[in-house]
C-alpha positions in Angstrom: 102.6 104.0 95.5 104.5 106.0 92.5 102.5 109.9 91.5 103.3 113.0 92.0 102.8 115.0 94.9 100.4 117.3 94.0 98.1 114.6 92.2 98.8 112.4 95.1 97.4 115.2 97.4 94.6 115.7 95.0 93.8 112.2 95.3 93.2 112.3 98.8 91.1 115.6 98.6 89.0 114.0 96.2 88.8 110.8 99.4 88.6 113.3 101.8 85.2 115.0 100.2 83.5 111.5 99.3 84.4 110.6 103.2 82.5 113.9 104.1 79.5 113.0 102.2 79.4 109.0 103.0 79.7 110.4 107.1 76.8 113.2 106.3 79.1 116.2 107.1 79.1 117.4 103.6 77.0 117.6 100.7 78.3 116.9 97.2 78.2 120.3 96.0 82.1 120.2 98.7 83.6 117.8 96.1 82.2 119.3 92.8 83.6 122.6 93.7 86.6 121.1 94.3 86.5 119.2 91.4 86.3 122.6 89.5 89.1 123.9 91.0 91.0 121.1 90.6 90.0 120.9 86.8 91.3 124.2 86.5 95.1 123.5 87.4 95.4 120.5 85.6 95.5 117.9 88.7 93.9 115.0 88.3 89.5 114.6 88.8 90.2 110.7 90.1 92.9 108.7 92.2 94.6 105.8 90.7 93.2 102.9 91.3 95.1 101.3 94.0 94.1 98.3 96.1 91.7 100.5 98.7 93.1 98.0 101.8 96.5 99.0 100.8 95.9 102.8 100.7 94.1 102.0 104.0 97.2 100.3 105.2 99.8 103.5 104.4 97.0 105.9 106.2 98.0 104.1 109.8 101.9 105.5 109.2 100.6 108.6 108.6 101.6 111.5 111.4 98.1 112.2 112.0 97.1 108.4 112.9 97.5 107.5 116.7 97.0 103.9 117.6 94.1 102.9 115.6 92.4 106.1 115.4 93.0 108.3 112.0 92.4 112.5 112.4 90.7 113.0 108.8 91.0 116.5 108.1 87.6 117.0 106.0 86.0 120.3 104.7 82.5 120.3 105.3 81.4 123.4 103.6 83.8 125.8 101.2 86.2 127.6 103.8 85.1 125.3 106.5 87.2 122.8 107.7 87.2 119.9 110.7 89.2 117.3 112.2 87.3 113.7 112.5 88.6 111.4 114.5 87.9 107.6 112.4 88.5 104.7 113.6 85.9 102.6 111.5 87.5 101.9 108.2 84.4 100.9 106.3 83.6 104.4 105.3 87.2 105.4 104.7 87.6 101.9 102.5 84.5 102.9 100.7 85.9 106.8 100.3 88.7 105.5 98.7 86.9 103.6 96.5 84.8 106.0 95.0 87.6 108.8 94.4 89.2 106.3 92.2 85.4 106.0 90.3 
């Protein structure tokens, strides 16, 4: 995958907040905020739209993964944050998806 950082983290704020609201632990008013603030400094409001399996593929080398379990670091409310431990990738796959809508 070729971006920049800072869209590239974008990107997976964007995946993070539909993840939150596909799992229930956040309601969309998370990611429209976010998409405000993200407006703001000029970062991207989508991810590119990369094969989902293979974005799902790079998240297993990621520091936070362990075995077959990812840690998704999600906020589930403005200045509220958690750590979910995923290990079913159908709602990940479908997070992915939709930040790239």
């Amino acid at each position: 995958f070729s971006m920049r950082h800072g869209d590239g983290v974008a990107a997976g704020m964007l995946a993070a907040c539909h993840f939150a609201e596909i799992t229930g632990k956040a309601s969309s008013c998370v990611r429209e905020k976010l998409c405000s603030v993200l407006g703001k400094l000029g970062l991207p409001l989508k991810a590119p739209a990369y094969d989902s399996a293979a974005v799902l593929d790079s998240m297993y080398g990621d520091k936070k993964t362990q075995g077959s379990v990812m840690r998704l670091v999600i906020v589930t409310e403005p200045g509220k944050a958690e750590i979910v431990k995923q290990e079913d990738t159908a709602p990940v796959l479908e997070a992915i998806r939709l930040a790239s809508e």
